[in-house]
C-alpha positions, 0 to 999 in steps of 0.5 A: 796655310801651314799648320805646322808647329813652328821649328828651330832651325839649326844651321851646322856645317858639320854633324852626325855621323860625322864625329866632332865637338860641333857635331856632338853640340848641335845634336845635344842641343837638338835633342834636348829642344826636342825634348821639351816639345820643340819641333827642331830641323837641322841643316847640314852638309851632305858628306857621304852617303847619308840620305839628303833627308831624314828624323834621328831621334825625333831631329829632322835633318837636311842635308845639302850636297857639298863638296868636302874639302880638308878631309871633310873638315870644310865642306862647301855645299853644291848650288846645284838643282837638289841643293836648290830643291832642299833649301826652297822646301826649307823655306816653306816651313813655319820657323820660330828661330835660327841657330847658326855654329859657326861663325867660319863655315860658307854653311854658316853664311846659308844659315844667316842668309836663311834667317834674313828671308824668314825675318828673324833675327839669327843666334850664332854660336862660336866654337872656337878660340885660336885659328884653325891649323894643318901644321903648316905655315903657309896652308895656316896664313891662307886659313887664316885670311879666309876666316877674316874675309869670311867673318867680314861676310857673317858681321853683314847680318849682325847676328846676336852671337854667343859662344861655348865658352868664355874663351869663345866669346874674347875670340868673338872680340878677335873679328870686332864681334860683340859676345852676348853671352855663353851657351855652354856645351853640357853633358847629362852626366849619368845618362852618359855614364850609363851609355858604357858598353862594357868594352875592355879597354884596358886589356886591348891597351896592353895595361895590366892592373897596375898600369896607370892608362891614360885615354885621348880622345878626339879629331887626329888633326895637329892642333889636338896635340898628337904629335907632343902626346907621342912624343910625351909617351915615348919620352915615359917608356925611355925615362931612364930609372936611377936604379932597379928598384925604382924601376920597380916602384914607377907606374907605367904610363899606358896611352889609349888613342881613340879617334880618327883623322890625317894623324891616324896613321902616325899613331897607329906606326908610332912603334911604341908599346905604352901607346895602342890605338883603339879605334874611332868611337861610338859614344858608347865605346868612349863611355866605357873608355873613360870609365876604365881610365885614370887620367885624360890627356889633351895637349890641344892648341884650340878648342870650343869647349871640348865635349871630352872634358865633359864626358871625363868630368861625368866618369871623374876622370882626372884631365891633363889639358892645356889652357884653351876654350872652356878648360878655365871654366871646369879646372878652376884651380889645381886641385880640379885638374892639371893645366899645362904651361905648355902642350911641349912634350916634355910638359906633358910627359912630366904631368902624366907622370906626376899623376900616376905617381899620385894616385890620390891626388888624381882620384880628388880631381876627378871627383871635384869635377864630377860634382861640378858639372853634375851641378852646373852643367845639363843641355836642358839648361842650355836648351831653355836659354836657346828658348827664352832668346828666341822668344825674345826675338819674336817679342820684339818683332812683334813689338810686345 
């Protein structure tokens, strides 16, 4: 008999090393279930060289080979002999519940059909609020079409699903899929405050003192908005000014671009001198970024709820974002942050330059939102949600 503590199961197609909001999720939420004295075992895809098995911070992780399509951002897994050997030792593990992120991935179907065999009912996570794109018209329809075929397979298992965001959960609606909630994505705002590296970013940025640096951070894909945020940069460097004198009072608007992705080298030859790419990340590295920023910028056509609007709240960083995924939930009004009406670039060009042309203003903002998510928003509240529905499931299969 196994007398093993029972695990939460996991299911994320995507995850550490790997960088990405699903990935960061699904290791907070790991960490903190661990943390209050859960045995947890995620399952995820093999993308590189990462051993198939291994414990990170107290997490078991499994990893099932896969294919990696779309640069890694769709892996589909290899039903072959180590996939087989990996998801029968799985199956012999005492399990109390089973999450799933998300509802588009063919790992997702894994993790549904997982649950069905341990007789537990599934909790599926959404991370989404638009579908996914490459910037191209017909690569975006056939995209499209696999996430309805695909979702047509998830509703089967009627899994109890939830999202990240309440933009999340009316997407849910999008595929006939009934939201029961939100597990919003959180941060621990001071223990990421404290992970700063010290790295000068500001000097590797070309910014001096007075410069007003603006950070962007996250996957280099299209619908991050790279492309309107150059543009928006380019547009600043060229801004015409009436006289000298007003040259001379305009702060200048510097872009530090963090992350990596297809778009990469589109940022690293942009040839402009207000915009320096500075890498993909560690975590620690982002910290001390956003801590020398003055302003956050994603003009980004969809998101779950972006960890960076997390991590910014955490330094009081002013964002200047488009309306998707959790933005409404954190910028409640105008005075936490601003909303653009638009991810064009010119739009964005002309909220930057507000901002630094404010600096008051951008600092309240900041601050606002700091003590919003310093109040609200922690993974050990998310944690214990995740716990009470799981143990709630168990009770009424137990009939109690």
């Amino acid at each position: 008999m196994n007398d093993r503590q029972a695990a939460y199961v996991i299911f994320s197609a995507l995850y550490l090393p790997s960088m990405g909001g699903v990935q960061n999720y699904t290791a907070n939420l790991a960490r903190a279930l661990e943390s209050m004295g859960k045995r947890v075992i995620v399952v995820t895809s093999q993308l590189g060289d990462d051993p198939p098995r291994e414990t990170v911070d107290g997490v078991d992780v499994v990893r099932l080979p896969s294919w990696n399509l779309l640069g890694g951002r769709l892996p589909i897994s290899r039903k072959n002999a180590a996939y087989c050997r990996l998801l029968s030792e799985l199956e012999e593990e005492p399990v109390a519940g089973v999450i799933v992120n998300t509802r588009f991935y063919r790992h997702s179907l894994e993790g549904l059909r997982f649950a069905r065999k341990k007789g537990l009912a599934p909790i599926l996570i959404e991370h989404g609020s638009a579908h996914l794109t490459l910037g191209n018209a017909f690569a975006d329809k056939a995209i499209e079409a696999y996430e309805h075929v695909i979702t047509q397979r998830v509703k089967r298992f009627r899994p109890r699903c939830f999202a990240v965001s309440r933009k999340g959960g009316a997407w849910l609606e999008h595929f006939g899929l009934e939201s029961q909630g939100v597990l919003s994505n959180s941060i621990d705002a001071a223990s990421f405050r404290g992970l700063s590296s010290g790295r000068d970013f500001r000097s590797e940025a070309g910014a001096a003192v007075d410069d007003f640096l603006v950070a962007s951070v996250g996957r280099l894909i299209p619908e991050k908005g790279v492309e309107p945020l150059l543009e928006a940069a380019r547009m600043l460097a060229e801004a015409p000014c009436a006289s000298e004198a007003v040259c001379c009072r305009r702060p200048r608007v510097v872009l530090a671009v963090a992350g990596d992705g297809p778009l990469r080298p589109r940022v690293e030859t942009c040839g402009l001198d207000n915009v320096a790419y500075v890498g993909r990340l560690s975590s620690s590295d982002v910290s001390a970024l956003l801590g020398q920023a003055d302003a956050f910028c994603l003009p980004s056509r969809s998101e779950g709820f972006a960890t960076a609007l997390l991590e910014c709240a955490a330094w009081g960083v002013p964002v200047v974002v488009t309306d998707v995924g959790g933005v409404d939930e954190l910028v409640l009004d105008d005075s936490y942050g601003v909303v653009l009406r638009s991810a064009d670039a010119a739009t964005v060009a002309e909220a930057l330059e507000g901002l630094a042309a404010d600096r008051d203003r951008a600092m309240s903002m900041g601050c606002k939102m700091r003590d919003l998510v310093e109040a609200e928003y922690s993974w050990h509240s998310v944690a214990a949600k995740v716990v009470d529905l799981v143990e709630e499931a168990a009770s009424e299969e137990d009939g109690v």
